[in-house]
C-alpha positions, 0 to 999 in steps of 0.5 A, a space after each residue: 503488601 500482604 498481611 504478614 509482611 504488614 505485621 512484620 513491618 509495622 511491629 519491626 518499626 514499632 520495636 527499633 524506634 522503641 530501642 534506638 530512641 530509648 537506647 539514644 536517651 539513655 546513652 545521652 543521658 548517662 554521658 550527660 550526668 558523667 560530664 556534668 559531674 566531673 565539671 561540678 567536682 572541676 568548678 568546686 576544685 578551683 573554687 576551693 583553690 581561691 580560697 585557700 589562696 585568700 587564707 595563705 596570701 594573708 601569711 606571706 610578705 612578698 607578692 612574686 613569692 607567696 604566688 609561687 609558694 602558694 600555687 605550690 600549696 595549694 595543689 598539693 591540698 587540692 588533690 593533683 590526682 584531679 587536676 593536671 594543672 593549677 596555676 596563679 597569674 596577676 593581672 599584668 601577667 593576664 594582659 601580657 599572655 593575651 588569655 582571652 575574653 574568658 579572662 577579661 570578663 571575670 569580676 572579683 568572685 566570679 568563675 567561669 570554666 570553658 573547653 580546651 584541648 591541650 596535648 592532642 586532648 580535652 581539658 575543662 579549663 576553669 577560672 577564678 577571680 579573687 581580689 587581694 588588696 585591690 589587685 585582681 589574681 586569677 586562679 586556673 585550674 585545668 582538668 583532663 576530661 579525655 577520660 569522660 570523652 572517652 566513656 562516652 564514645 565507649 557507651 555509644 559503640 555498645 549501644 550500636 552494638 545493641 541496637 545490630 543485635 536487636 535489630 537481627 533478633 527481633 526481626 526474626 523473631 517477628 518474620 516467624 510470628 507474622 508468618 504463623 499469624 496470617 496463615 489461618 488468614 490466608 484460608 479465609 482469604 481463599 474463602 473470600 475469593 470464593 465468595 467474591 466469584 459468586 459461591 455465596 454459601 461458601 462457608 468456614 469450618 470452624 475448628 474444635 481442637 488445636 493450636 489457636 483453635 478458640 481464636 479461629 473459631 472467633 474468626 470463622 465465626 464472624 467470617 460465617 456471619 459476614 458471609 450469611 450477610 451477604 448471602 442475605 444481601 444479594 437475595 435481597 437486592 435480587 428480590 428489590 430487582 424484581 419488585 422494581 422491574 415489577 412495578 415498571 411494568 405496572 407503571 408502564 401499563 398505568 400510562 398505557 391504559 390512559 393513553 389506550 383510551 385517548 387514542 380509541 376515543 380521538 380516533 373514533 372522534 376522527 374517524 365518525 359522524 357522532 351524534 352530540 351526546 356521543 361526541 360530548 362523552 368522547 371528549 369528556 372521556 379524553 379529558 378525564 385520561 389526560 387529566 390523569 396523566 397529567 396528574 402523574 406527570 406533575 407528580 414525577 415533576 415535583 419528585 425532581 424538582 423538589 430533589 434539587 430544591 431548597 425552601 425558605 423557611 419562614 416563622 407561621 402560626 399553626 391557626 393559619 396552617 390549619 386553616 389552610 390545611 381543612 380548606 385543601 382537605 375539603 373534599 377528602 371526607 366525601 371522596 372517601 366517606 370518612 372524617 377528617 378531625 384537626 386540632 392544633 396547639 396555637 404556636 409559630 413555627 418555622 417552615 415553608 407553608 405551601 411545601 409543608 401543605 403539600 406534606 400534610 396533604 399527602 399523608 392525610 390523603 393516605 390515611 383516607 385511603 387507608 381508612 375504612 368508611 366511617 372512620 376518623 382521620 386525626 391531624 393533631 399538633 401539639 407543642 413538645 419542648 423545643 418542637 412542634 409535632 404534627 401526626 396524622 393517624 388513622 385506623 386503617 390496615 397498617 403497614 407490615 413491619 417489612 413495608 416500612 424501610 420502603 414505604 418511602 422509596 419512589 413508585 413502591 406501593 404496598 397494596 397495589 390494587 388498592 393504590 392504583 384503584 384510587 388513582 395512586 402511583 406511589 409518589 405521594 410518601 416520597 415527595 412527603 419524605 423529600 419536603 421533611 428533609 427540606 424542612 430539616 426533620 423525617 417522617 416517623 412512622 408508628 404502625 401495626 397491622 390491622 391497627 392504623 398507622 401514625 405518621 409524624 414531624 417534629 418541626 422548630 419552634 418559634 415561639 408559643 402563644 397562650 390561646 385556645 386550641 385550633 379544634 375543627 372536625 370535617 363530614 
């Protein structure tokens, strides 16, 4: 369904339900209050018409008489314009017409009133019980209420009536306003189109002059923005394209290299008499490429492990993390000739303690890496609120502002020489990121160029314990 005809449809249902329900009510309402007006005036006539028969039975001596007599009176002072009908029965005269149970139920000065057709058309019959000497009498009143019905059937064809009327009406009125109003939308539609089969430097004109020209150049506007953004996207997933095709083919030939060396040299043990020496070095150096294709085969088996996976979080004191952490950083400060400084504040915090090693590993190897020789390498922990935050900071290169969004994607590496130098393959921050998640945090990064980087978790906390602060710096 196009635009226009959505305007129309909904703003169309929006204005019929608006007039037929509002034009129903009030129909009801003022039929309502008619009714109910003329049965008050009704039920107050054949009230009044009890009473005047309790003060004139007092004047006169014979039953059959007065009845007859005062049926007269009284409907003479009651205003015989209201009433079609007044009458005065006994209660043998009652029992002997059979009137029914509205009759039968009434107790002395009550009233009761029901509908009645007399004639081809609606009376009120209502009726009175008043008591004279002990003997019950039961006066009746019955008005014409066709006149009522009739208002009410006249109201309701005018309101018919109307609703037809708005109903045209309005519909044309809308078709007109939503044909106008999605024309300027169908241009961009087109433009859209455009865009959609790849001209993504197609742009609006924005109008400076005519009718509506303020709320097409909002619209246009955006539009142009929208389609700028777009513009943006493609270039960028084309650069990502790229890069990552760029990094496969690096990749592939860091798997390359290794494998290259273990062929050459098994080939050359296969192949020659080689003395021991020359044999030992062979072997040494096949070992060592296998080692390094394992480790990156470890590492591309953790990220898919861990991807799937879930820890079991469980309460551990920060002295004991730290502990195990400087013991699985021991040899980090010779391998890349800095120092590594650990302090923590004691507490308990939740968290899987091999994963979470694996985490503070990863980003402490990092930061060495990252760090010139004779720098310092800080893990400190410290409690913050309801948190426990562990950072990692160095004064290292730092990571450009454009790097950050990426660092953590699989295989993204921001130095490439450097990182494969060192036996890096892009995997470290990925797993780290993946064990955050695990562990219901993210990894924060604070970096600028030239001034290091800061990476932190924030991590439940358990409970604090007052002790001294876990302080350990590794040469």
């Amino acid at each position: 369904m196009k635009f226009a005809w959505k305007i129309f449809c909904f703003t169309y249902l929006i204005v019929m339900l608006t007039v037929g329900i509002g034009g129903f009510v009030l129909v009801e309402v003022t039929a309502s209050s008619v009714m109910d007006s003329r049965v008050e005036v009704t039920l107050t006539s054949n009230e009044y018409a009890g009473k005047m028969f309790l003060a004139l039975a007092e004047k006169t001596s014979s039953l059959t008489l007065r009845t007859k007599e005062m049926q007269t009176q009284i409907a003479k002072i009651t205003d015989a314009s209201q009433n079609d009908r007044l009458a005065i029965y006994t209660a043998e005269e009652i029992a002997a017409q059979e009137r029914g149970a509205l009759w039968e139920q009434l107790t002395s000065a009550q009233q009761g009133y029901s509908f009645v057709e007399l004639n081809g058309r609606p009376h009120l019959q209502a009726v009175c019980r008043v008591d004279l000497s002990g003997e019950p009498y039961y006066i009746e009143t019955q008005s014409d209420f066709s006149g009522v019905f009739t208002q009410r059937s006249r109201l309701t064809h005018i309101y018919h009536y109307t609703v037809l009327a708005v109903a045209l009406l309005s519909g044309a009125i809308l078709l007109i306003f939503s044909w106008y109003l999605a024309r300027p939308l169908n241009r961009l539609s087109q433009a859209a189109e455009r865009i959609a089969d790849g001209e993504y430097d197609k742009r609006i004109p924005i109008q400076k002059h005519g009718m509506g020209s303020e709320e097409m150049r909002v619209l246009s506007s955006g539009f142009n923005q929208m389609a700028e953004a777009v513009e943006s996207n493609i270039n960028s997933l084309k650069k990502e394209i790229e890069k990552r095709e760029t990094f496969v083919a690096d990749f592939t030939h860091e798997l390359k290299t290794p494998m290259t060396s273990i062929i050459g040299y098994a080939d050359m043990l296969r192949s020659y008499d080689l003395a021991e020496q020359e044999r030992r070095e062979a072997a040494d150096a096949v070992y060592r490429e296998g080692k390094r294709l394992e480790r990156l085969a470890m590492r591309l088996l953790d990220l898919i492990v861990l991807k799937n996976g879930t820890a079991v979080l469980s309460p551990i004191h920060t002295e004991m993390l730290f502990e195990s952490l400087r013991s699985s950083l021991r040899f980090l400060p010779q391998k890349y000739g800095v120092s590594v400084n650990l302090q923590a504040e004691p507490a308990v915090i939740c968290a899987e303690l091999t994963l979470l090693l694996s985490l503070l590993y990863n980003l402490a190897d990092n930061a060495c890496k990252a760090s010139p020789k004779g720098e310092t390498v800080r893990i400190c922990g410290t409690a913050d609120g309801e948190w426990y935050r562990i950072s990692v900071a160095d004064r290292g290169c730092g990571i450009p502002e454009q790097s950050l969004e990426r660092i953590t994607e699989p295989f993204y590496m921001e130095d490439k020489s450097r990182s494969r130098g060192q036996g890096g393959a892009g995997l470290g921050l990925a797993l780290s990121k993946r064990i955050a998640e695990m562990h219901q945090t993210r990894l924060v990064f604070d970096s600028a160029v030239g001034c290091g980087t800061t990476v932190s978790i924030k991590l439940k906390l358990e409970l604090e314990e007052k002790k001294e602060v876990y302080d350990n710096e590794m040469d």
